[in-house]
N, C-alpha and C positions, 0 to 999 in steps of 0.2 A: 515171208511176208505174213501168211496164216499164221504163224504162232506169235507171230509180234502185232498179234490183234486185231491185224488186214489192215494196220498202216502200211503205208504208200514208202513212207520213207526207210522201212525195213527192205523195201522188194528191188529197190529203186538206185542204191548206191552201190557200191564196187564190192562189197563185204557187211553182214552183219554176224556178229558172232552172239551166244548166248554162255555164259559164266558159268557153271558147273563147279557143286564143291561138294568135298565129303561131308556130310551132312548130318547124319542120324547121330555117329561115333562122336565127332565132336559136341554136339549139343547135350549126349546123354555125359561125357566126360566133363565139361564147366558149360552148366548152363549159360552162364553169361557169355559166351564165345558167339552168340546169337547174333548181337550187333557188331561183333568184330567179323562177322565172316561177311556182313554187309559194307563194312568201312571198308575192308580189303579190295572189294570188289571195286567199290568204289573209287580208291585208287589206281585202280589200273584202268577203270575208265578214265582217270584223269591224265592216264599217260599215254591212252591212247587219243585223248585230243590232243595232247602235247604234239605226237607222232604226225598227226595229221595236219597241224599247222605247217610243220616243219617240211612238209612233203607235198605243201601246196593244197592239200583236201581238207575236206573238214569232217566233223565226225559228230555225232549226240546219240546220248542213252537212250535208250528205249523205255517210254515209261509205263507201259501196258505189253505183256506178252501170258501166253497161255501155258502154264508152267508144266500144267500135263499133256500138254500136244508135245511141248518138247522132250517130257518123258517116255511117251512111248512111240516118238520119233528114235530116241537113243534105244530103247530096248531097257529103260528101269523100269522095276515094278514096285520099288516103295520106296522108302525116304532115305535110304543109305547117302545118296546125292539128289542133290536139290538145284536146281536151275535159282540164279540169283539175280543178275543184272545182265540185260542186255544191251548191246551197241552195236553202232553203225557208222559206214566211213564211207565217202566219197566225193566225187566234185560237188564246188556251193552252188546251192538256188537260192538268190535270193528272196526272202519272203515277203510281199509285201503287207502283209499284216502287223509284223514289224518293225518299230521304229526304231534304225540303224545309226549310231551318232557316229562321229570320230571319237577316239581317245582324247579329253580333256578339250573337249570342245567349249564347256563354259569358262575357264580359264582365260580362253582365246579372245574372245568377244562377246560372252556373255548374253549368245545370240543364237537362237536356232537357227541349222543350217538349211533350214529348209521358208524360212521367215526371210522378208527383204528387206 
């Protein structure tokens, strides 16, 4: 939960994990490799909410974590690997902040479902 910024919903769910990638090597070999090691990540957070529908829980990125708490939690001391993307998985709470539609709700009736 500290290195995911002391959100509630890093401390809170069944598992958060934090992305970890060789970092230094690739970047200094194709600069450009920068945003693809970002996309990558990105993709596997997309398959870990896939995983989590599938399995009844739900999951979301983390969008603030403390990139050198995480490193000298592991024991890195410079940029060889680089913390990227964080996530998190567990049962849903609903949020009411919120506004939760159904799928193709305007379709239906052309009505909020929360309007009489």
């Amino acid at each position: 939960m500290f290195a995911s910024c002391q959100q509630d919903i890093a401390g809170d769910g069944a598992f958060s994990v934090g992305m970890i990638t060789k970092f230094k090597e690739n970047i200094e070999k194709n600069c450009f490799s920068y945003r693809r090691l970002f996309w990558e990540t990105g993709m596997i957070g997309q398959i870990l909410y896939l995983e989590a529908e599938v399995h009844s829980l739900r999951g979301t990125g983390i969008g603030c974590f403390f990139d050198d708490v995480v490193h000298k939690l592991l024991g890195l001391n410079d940029n060889s690997y680089q913390s990227l993307y964080h996530f998190t998985m567990g049962g849903a709470l609903e949020d009411k902040r919120i506004t939760t539609l159904p799928p193709y709700y305007h379709l239906k009736n052309n009505k909020h479902p929360d309007t009489k």
